[in-house]
GUFINU-66125 format. One record per atom (N, C-alpha, C): residue in three letters; atom name; residue number from 0; x, y, z. Coordinates in Angstrom, 2 decimals. Example, Ala and Ser with C-alpha at 12.3 -4.5 7.8 and 13.67 -1.06 7.14 Angstrom:
> ala / N / 0 / 13.19 / -5.69 / 7.80 .
> ala / CA / 0 / 12.30 / -4.50 / 7.80 .
> ala / C / 0 / 13.20 / -3.30 / 7.80 .
> ser / N / 1 / 12.85 / -2.25 / 7.08 .
> ser / CA / 1 / 13.67 / -1.06 / 7.14 .
> ser / C / 1 / 12.90 / 0.03 / 7.87 .
***
This chain:
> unk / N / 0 / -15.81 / -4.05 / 10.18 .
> unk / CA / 0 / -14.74 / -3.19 / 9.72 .
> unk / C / 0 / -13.46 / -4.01 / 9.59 .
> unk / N / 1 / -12.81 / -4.00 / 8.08 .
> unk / CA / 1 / -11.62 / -4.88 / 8.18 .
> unk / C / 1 / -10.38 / -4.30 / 9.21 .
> unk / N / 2 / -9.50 / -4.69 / 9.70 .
> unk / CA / 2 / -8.23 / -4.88 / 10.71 .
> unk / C / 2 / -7.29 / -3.49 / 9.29 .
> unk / N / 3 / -7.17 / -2.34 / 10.39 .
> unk / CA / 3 / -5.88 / -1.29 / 9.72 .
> unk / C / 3 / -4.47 / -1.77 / 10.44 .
> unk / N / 4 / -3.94 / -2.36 / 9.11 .
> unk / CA / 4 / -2.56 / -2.70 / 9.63 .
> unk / C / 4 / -1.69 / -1.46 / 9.14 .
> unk / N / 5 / -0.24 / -1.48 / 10.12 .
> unk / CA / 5 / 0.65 / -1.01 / 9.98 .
> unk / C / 5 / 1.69 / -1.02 / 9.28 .
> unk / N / 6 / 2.18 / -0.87 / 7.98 .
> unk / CA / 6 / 3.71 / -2.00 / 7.67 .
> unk / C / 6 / 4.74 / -0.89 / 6.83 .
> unk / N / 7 / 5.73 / -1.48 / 6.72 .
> unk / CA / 7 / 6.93 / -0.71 / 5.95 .
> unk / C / 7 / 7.15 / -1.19 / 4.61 .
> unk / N / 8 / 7.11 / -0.70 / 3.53 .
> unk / CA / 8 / 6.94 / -1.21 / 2.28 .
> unk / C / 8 / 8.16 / -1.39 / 1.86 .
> unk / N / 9 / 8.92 / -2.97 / 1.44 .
> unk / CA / 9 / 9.75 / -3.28 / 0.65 .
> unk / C / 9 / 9.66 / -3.34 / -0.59 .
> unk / N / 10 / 8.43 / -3.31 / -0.75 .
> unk / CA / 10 / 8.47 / -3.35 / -3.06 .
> unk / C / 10 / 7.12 / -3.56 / -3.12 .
> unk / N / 11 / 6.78 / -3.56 / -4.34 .
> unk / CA / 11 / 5.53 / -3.06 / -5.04 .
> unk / C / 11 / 6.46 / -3.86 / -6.60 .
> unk / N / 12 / 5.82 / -4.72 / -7.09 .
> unk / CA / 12 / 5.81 / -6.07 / -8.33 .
> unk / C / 12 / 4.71 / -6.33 / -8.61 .
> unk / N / 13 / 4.50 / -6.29 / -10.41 .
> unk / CA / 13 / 3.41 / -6.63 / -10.57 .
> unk / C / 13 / 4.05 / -6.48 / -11.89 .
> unk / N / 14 / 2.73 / -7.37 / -13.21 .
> unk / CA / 14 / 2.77 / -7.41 / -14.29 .
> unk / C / 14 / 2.06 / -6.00 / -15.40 .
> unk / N / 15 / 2.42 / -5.59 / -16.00 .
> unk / CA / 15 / 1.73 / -4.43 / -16.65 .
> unk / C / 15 / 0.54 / -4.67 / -17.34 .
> unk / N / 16 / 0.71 / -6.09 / -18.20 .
> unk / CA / 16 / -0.71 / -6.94 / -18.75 .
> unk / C / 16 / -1.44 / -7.37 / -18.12 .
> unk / N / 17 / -0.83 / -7.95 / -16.95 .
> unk / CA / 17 / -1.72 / -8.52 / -16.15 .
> unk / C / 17 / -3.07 / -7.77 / -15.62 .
> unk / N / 18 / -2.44 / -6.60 / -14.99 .
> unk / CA / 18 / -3.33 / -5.57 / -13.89 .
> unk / C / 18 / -3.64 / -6.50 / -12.64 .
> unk / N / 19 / -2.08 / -7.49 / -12.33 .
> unk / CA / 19 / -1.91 / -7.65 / -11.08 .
> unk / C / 19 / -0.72 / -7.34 / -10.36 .
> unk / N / 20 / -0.82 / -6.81 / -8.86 .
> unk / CA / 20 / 0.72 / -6.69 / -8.56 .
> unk / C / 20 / 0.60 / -7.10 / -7.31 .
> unk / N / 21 / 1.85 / -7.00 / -6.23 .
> unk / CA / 21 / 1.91 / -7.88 / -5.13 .
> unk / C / 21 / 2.81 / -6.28 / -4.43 .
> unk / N / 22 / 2.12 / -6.13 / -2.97 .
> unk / CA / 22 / 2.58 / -5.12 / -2.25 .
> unk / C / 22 / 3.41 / -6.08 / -1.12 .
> unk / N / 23 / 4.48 / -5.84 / -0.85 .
> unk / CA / 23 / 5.46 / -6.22 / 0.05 .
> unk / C / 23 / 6.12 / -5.32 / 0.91 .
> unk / N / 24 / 5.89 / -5.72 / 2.02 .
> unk / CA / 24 / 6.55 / -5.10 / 3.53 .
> unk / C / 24 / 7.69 / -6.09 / 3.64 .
> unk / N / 25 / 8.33 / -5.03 / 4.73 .
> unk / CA / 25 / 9.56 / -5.96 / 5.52 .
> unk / C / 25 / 9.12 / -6.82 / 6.51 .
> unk / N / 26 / 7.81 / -7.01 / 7.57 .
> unk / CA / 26 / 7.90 / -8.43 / 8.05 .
> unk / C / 26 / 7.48 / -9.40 / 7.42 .
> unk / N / 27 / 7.72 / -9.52 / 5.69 .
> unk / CA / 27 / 7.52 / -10.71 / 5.16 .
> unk / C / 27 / 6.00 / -10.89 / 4.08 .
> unk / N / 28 / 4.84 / -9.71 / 5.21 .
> unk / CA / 28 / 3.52 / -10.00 / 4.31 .
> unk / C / 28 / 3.72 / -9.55 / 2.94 .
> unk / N / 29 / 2.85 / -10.37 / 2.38 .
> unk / CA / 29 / 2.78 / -9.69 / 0.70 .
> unk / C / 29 / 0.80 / -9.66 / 0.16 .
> unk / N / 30 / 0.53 / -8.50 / -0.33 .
> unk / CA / 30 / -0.90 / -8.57 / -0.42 .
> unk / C / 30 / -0.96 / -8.03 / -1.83 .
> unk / N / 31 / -1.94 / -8.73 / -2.54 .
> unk / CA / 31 / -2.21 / -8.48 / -4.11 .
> unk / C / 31 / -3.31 / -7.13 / -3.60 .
> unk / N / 32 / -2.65 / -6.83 / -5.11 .
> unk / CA / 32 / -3.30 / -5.59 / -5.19 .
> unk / C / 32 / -3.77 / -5.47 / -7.14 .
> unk / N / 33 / -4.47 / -3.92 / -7.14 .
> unk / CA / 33 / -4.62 / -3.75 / -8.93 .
> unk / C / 33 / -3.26 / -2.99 / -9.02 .
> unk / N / 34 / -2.58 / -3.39 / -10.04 .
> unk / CA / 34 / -1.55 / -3.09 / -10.35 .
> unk / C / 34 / -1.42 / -1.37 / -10.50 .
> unk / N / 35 / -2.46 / -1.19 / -11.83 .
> unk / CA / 35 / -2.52 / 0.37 / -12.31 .
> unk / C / 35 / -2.77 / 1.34 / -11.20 .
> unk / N / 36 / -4.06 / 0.76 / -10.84 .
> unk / CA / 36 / -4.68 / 2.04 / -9.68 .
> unk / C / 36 / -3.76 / 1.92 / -8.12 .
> unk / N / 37 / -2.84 / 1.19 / -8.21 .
> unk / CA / 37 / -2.24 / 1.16 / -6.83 .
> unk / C / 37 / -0.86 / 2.05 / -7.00 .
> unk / N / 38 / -0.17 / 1.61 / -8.08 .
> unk / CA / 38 / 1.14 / 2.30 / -9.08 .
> unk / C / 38 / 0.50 / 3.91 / -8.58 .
> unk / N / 39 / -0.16 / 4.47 / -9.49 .
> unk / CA / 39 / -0.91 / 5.92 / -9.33 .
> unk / C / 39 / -1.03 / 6.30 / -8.57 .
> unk / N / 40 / -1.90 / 5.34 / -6.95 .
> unk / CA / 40 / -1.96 / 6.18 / -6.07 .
> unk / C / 40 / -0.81 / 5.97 / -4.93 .
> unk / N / 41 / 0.24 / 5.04 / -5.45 .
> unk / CA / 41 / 1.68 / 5.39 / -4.67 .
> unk / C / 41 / 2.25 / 6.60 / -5.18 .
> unk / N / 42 / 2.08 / 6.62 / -6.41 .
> unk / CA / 42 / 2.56 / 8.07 / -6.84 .
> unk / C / 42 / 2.35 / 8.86 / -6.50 .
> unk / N / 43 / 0.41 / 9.58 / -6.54 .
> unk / CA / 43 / 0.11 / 9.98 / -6.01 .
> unk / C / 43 / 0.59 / 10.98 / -4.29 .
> unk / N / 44 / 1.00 / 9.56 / -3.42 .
> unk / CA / 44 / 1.35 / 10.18 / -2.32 .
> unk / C / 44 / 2.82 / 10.48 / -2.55 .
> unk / N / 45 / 3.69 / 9.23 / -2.70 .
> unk / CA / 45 / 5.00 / 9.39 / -2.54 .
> unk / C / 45 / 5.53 / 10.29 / -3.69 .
> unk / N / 46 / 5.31 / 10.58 / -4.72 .
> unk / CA / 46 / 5.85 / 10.95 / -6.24 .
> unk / C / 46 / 7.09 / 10.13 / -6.87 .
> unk / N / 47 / 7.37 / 10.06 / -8.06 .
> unk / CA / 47 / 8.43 / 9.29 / -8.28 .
> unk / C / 47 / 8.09 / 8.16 / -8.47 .
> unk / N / 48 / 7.07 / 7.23 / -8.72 .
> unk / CA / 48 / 6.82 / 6.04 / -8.55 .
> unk / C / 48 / 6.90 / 5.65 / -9.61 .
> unk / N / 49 / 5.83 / 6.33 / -10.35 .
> unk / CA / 49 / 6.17 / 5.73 / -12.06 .
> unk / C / 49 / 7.54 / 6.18 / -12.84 .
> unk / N / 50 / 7.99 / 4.96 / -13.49 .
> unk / CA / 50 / 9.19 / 5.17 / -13.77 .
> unk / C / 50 / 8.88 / 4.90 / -15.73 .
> unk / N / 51 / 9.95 / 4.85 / -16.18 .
> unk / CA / 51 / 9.83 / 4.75 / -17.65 .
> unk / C / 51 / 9.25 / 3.70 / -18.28 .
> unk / N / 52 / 8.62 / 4.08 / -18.84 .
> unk / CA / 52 / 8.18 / 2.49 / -20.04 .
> unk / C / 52 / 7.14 / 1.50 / -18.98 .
> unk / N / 53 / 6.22 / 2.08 / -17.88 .
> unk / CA / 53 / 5.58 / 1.59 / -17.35 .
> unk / C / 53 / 6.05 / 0.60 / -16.37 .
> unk / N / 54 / 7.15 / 1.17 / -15.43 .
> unk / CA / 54 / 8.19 / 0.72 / -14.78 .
> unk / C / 54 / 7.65 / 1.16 / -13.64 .
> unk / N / 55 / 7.89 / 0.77 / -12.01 .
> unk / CA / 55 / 7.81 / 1.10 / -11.10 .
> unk / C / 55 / 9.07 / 1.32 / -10.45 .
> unk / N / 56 / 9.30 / 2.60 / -9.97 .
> unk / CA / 56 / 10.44 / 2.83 / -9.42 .
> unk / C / 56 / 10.49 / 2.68 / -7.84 .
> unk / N / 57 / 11.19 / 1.23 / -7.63 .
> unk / CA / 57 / 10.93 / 0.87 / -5.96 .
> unk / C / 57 / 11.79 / 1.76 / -5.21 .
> unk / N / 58 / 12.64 / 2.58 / -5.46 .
> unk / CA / 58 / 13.58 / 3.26 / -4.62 .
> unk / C / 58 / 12.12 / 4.28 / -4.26 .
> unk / N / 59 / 11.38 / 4.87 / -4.61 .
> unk / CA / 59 / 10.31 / 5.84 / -4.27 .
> unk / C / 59 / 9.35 / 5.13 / -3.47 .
> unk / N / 60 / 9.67 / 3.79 / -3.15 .
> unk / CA / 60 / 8.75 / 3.06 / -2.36 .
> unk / C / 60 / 9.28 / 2.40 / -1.10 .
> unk / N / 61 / 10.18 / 1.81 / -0.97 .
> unk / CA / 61 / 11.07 / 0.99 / 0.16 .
> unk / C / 61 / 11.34 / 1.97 / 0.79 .
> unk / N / 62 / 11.03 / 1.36 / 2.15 .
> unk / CA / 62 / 11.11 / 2.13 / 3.32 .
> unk / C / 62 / 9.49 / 3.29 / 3.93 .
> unk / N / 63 / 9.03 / 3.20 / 2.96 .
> unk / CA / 63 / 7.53 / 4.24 / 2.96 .
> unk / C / 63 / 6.50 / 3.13 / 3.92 .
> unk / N / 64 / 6.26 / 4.04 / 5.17 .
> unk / CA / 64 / 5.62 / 3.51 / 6.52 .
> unk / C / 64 / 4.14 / 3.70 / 5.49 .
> unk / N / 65 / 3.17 / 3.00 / 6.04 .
> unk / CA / 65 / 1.60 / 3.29 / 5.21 .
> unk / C / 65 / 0.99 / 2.23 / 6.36 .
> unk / N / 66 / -0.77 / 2.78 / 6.75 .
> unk / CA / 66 / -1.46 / 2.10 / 7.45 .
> unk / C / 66 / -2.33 / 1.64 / 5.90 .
> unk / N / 67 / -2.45 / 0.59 / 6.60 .
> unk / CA / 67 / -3.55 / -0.24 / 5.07 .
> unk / C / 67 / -4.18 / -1.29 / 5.76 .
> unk / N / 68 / -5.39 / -1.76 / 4.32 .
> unk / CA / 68 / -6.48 / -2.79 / 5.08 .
> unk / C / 68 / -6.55 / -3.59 / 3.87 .
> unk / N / 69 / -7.28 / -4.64 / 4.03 .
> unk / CA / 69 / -7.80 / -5.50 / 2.86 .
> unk / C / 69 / -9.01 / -4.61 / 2.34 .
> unk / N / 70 / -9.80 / -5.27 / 1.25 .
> unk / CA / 70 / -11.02 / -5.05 / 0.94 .
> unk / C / 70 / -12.05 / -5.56 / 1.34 .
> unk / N / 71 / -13.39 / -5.15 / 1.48 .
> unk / CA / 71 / -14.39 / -5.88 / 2.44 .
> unk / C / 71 / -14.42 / -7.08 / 2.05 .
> unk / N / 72 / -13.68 / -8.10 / 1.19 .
> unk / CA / 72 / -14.01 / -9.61 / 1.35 .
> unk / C / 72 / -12.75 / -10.41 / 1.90 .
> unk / N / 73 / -11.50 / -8.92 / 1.93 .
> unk / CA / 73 / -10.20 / -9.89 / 2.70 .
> unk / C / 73 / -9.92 / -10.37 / 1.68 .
> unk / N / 74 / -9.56 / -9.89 / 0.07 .
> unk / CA / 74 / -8.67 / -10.83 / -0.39 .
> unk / C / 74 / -7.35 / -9.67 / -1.10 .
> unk / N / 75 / -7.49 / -8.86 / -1.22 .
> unk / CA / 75 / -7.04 / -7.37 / -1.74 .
> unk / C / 75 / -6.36 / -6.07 / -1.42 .
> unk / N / 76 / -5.90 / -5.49 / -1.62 .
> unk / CA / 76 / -5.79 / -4.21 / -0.97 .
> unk / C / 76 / -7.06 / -3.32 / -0.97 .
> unk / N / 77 / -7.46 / -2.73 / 0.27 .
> unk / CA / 77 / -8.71 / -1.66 / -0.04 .
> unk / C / 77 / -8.50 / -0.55 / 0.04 .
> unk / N / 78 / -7.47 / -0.37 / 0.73 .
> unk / CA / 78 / -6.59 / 1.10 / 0.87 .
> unk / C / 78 / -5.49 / 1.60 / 1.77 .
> unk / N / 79 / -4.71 / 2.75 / 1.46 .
> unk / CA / 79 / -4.14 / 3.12 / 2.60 .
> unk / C / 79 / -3.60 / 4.40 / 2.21 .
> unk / N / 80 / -3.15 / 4.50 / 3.70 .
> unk / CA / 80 / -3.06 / 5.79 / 3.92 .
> unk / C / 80 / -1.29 / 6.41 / 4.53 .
> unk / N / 81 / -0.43 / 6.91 / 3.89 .
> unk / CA / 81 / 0.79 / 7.12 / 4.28 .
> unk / C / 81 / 0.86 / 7.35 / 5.89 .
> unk / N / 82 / 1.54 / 6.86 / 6.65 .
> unk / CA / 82 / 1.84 / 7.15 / 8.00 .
> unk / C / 82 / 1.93 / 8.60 / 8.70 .
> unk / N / 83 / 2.65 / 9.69 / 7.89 .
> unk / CA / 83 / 2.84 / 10.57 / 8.33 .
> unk / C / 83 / 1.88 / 11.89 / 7.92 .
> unk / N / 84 / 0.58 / 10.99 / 7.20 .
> unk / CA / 84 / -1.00 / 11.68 / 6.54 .
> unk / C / 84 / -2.07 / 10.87 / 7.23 .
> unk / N / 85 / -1.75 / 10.76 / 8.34 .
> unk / CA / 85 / -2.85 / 9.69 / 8.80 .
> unk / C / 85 / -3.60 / 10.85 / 9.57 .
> unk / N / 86 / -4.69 / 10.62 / 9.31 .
> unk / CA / 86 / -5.88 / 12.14 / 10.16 .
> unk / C / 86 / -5.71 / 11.63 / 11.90 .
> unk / N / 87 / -6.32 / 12.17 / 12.60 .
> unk / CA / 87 / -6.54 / 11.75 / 13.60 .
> unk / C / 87 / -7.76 / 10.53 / 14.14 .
> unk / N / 88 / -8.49 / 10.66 / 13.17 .
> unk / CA / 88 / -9.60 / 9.71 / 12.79 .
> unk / C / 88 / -9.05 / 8.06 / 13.10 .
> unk / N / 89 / -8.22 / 8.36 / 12.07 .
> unk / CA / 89 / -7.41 / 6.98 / 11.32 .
> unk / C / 89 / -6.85 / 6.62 / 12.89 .
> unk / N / 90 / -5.72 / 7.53 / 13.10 .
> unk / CA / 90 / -4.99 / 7.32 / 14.54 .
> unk / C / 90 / -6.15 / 6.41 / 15.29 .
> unk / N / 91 / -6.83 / 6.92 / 15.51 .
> unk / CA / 91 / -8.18 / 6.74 / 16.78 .
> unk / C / 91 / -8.52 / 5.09 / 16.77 .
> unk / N / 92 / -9.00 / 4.95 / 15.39 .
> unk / CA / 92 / -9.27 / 3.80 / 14.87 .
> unk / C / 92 / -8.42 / 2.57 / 15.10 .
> unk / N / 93 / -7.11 / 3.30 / 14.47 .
> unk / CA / 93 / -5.80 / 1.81 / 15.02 .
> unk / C / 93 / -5.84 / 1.59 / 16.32 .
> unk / N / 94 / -6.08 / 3.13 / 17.25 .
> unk / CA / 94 / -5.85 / 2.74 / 18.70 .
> unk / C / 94 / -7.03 / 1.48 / 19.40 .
> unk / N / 95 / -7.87 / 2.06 / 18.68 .
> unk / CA / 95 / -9.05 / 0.90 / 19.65 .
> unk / C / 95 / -9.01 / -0.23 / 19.00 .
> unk / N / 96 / -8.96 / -0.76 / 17.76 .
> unk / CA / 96 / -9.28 / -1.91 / 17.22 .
> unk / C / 96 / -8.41 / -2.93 / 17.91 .
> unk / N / 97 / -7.20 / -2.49 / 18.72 .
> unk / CA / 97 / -6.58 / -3.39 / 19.66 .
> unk / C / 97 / -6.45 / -3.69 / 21.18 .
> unk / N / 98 / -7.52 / -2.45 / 21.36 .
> unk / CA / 98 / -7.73 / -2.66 / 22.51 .
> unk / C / 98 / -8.84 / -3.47 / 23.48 .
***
């Protein structure tokens, strides 16, 4: 099971052609992600994300707490889950994986 980290999101950058983008927290990590399907499902939770002309609107993102993991090979985002939507499941999970 990959490691559910904790982090605070400073920005979300990425290219629109590409269908690459780079997720950034405030202690510094930065983890590639798919640009489109990650855009959507920040929207998704937070709303406001997509902005005009295929723009990401970081004010709808900075500061947004989210537990997240890599993908099963560790090079990616595989998912996450907003902090204050975390099931009890999820909770459970962060608690032991450090203990």
């Amino acid at each position: 099971m990959e490691k559910i980290m904790r982090g605070t999101i400073s920005g979300l950058h990425g290219m629109w052609g590409s269908g690459l983008a780079t997720l950034c927290f405030e202690d510094g990590t930065s983890v590639p992600c798919d640009n489109g399907t990650t855009v959507r499902a920040m929207d998704a939770c937070f709303g406001g994300v997509i902005g005009e002309a295929h723009t990401i609107n970081q004010d709808a993102l900075i500061g947004k707490e989210i537990y997240w993991s890599y993908d099963e090979f560790g090079l990616v985002l595989g998912g996450f889950t907003p902090v204050d939507e975390a099931s009890e499941e999820l909770l459970e999970m962060v608690a032991t994986q450090d203990a």
